[in-house]
N, C-alpha and C positions, 0 to 999 in steps of 0.2 A: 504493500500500500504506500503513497505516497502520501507525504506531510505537508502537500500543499495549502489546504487550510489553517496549517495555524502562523502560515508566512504575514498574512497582512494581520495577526493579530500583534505576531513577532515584533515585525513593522512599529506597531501602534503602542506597543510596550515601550520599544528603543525613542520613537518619540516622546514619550511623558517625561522618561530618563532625562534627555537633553531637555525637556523644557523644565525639568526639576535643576537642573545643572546651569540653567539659562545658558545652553548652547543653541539658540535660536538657527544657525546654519544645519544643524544636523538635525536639527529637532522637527526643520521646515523639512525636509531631505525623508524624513522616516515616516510624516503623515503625508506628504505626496505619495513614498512607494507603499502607503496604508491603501490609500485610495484606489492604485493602479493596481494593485492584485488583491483587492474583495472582491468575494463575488458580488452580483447584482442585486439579489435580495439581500443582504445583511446592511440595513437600514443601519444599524445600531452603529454598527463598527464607523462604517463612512459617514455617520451624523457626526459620532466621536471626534473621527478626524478632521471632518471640515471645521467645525467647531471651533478644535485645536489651532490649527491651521488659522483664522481669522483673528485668533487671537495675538501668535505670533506675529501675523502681518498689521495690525491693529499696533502693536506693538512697535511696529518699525515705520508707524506712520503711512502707512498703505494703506487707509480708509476705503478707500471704492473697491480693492481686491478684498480687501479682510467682507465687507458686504456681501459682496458676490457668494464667498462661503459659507459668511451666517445665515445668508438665504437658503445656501443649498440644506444647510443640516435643520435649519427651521421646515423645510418640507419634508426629510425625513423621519424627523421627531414626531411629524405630526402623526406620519403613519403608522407609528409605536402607541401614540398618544401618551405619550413623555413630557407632563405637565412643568414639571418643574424644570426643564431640559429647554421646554418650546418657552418659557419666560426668562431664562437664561440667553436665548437667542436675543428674543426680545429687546432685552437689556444693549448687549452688544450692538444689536445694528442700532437701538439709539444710539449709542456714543460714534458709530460709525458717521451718522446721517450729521451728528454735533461736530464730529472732525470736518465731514465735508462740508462745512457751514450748510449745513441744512436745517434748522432750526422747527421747520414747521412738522415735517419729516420724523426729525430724532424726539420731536411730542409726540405724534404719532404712536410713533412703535413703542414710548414710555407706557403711553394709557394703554396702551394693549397688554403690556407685563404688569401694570397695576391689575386689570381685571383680571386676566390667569392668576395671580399671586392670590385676590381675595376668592376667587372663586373656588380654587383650589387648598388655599391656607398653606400660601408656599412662603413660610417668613423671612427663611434667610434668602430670596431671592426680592422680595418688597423691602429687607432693607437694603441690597445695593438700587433698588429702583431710587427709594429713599435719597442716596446718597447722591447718585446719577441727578436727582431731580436737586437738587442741591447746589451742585455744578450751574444747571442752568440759569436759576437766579442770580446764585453770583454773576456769570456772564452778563447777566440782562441788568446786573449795578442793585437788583431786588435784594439787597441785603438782609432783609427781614424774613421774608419768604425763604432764604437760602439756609440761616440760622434754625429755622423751623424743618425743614427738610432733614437738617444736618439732627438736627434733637431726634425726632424720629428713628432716623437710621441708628442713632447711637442707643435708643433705649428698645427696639427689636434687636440690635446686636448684644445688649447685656441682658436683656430676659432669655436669649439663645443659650447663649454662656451658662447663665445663672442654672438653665435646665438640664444642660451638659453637664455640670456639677451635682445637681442633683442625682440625676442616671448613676453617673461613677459612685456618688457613693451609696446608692441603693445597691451597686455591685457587689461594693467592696464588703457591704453589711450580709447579702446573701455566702458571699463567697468567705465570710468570716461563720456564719453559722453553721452551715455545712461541712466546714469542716472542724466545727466546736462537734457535729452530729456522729462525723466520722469519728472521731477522736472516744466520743461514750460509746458508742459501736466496740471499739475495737478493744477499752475494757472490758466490756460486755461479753464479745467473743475468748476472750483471755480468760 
């Protein structure tokens, strides 16, 4: 059998690497050859990578290219129905449409990630909406509006946290009594 299939996962792997490494040259290099040998249905894989990929270019100030692949992986997310995935897109092509002075545009595709966000109760993605929309007042000199944006994103970021904290230590409480349970067990058994 051939291992063909797990080459653009491979791929897709070595890119996150470099984009954890911020090797942006390699990193652009591993989700292009993501894209070039997926198959045609794995929606997910080439969402991933265009994704990636827009981000990278986003990153290097390529606003119309990084677009192009927010768009592509916004159509494939869709056909997942990857809520939190399609307002992540959302997000980015706003900032795209805000790089390329497009103003009316990067509002646009904001209210489109505010409604997926509430509709869905996607919070960590309303608060980079949050933050996003933040940005724009300041540009537009709305200080006021900007600082209120900015509150927002920072008080869904700390009830996130704060709930992350909680989790761990409900772990650490389960993973402490269980093995207080093992522990009487194993007098028991003695």
């Amino acid at each position: 059998t051939t291992h063909n299939e797990f080459v653009p996962i491979a791929w897709n792997n070595i890119g996150y690497v470099y984009k954890y490494l911020q090797n942006e040259s390699e990193s652009k290099s591993a989700f292009l050859n993501t894209l070039k040998t997926a198959p045609r249905d794995d929606n997910e894989l080439k969402a991933a990578a265009n994704y990636n990929l827009g981000l990278i270019l986003q990153n290097q100030g390529k606003s119309d290219s990084a677009m192009v692949c927010f768009k592509e992986a916004y159509k494939m997310y869709e056909k997942e129905s990857d809520w939190h995935s399609l307002a992540a897109c959302q997000n980015m092509m706003s900032l795209s449409y805000f790089h390329s002075n497009d103003p009316f545009n990067a509002q646009q595709a904001l209210t489109k990630a505010f409604d997926l966000e509430k509709k869905y109760n996607l919070k960590a993605e309303e608060a980079k909406s949050h933050e996003i929309q933040s940005l724009y007042f300041e540009d537009q000199f709305d200080y006021e509006s900007s600082l209120a944006s900015y509150k927002k994103f920072l008080s869904i970021r700390d009830s996130l946290a704060s709930l992350k904290r909680t989790e761990e230590d409900l772990l650490k409480s389960h993973q402490y009594r269980a093995e207080r349970i093992e522990k009487d067990l194993r007098v028991i058994w003695a």
